[in-house]
N, C-alpha and C positions, 0 to 999 in steps of 0.2 A: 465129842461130836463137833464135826464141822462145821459153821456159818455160811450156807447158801450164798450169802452176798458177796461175800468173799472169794469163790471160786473165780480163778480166772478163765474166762472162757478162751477155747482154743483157737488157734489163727486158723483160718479159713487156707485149704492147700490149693494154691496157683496153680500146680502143676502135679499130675500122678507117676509113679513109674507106670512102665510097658503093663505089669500085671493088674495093677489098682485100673489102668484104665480100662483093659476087655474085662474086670470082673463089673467096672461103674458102667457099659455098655452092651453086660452080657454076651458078651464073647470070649472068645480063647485068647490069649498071648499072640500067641505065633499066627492068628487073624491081621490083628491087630498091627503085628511085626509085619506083615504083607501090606498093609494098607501102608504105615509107612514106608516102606521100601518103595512100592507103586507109585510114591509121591500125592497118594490121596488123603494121607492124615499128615500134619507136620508136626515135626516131635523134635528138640530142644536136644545135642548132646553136649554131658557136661564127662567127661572123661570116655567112663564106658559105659556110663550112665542113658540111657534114651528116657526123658521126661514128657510126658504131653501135656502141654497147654489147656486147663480146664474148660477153656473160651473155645481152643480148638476140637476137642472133643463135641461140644456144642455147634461149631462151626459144621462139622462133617456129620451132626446128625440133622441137623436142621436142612444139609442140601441132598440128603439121604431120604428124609420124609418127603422133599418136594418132587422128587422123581416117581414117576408112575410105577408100581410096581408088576413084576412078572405076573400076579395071576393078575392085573388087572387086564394087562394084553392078552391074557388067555380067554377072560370073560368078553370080550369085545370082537375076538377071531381074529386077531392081530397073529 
């Protein structure tokens, strides 16, 4: 049996692929692959790799929650 004290804890990941990031924001992939393309998410390429930025994930939900949302403009008669 293994010594708890001992385990090394894992490095903390900078950055996800395309998949890891729509499943960490509950979305599809190819959402996700839109919003980059769009230039609304920025994603890091490292070959043919597309990486997103854990910071940037947060960046694009954080001005995602600040935007009013659709039904709100429905409940107001907008």
């Amino acid at each position: 049996m293994s010594d708890p004290s001992l385990r090394i804890s894992p490095v903390p990941r900078l950055a996800l692929s395309l998949e890891e990031s729509a499943k960490a924001v509950g979305l599809c992939s190819k959402t996700v692959g839109n919003l980059i393309r769009d230039g609304r998410l920025r994603a890091v390429h490292v070959g043919t790799r597309r990486l997103v930025p854990v910071s940037e994930l947060q960046r694009w939900l954080d001005a995602e929650a600040a935007q009013p949302s659709e039904l709100e403009g429905q409940a107001n008669g907008e």
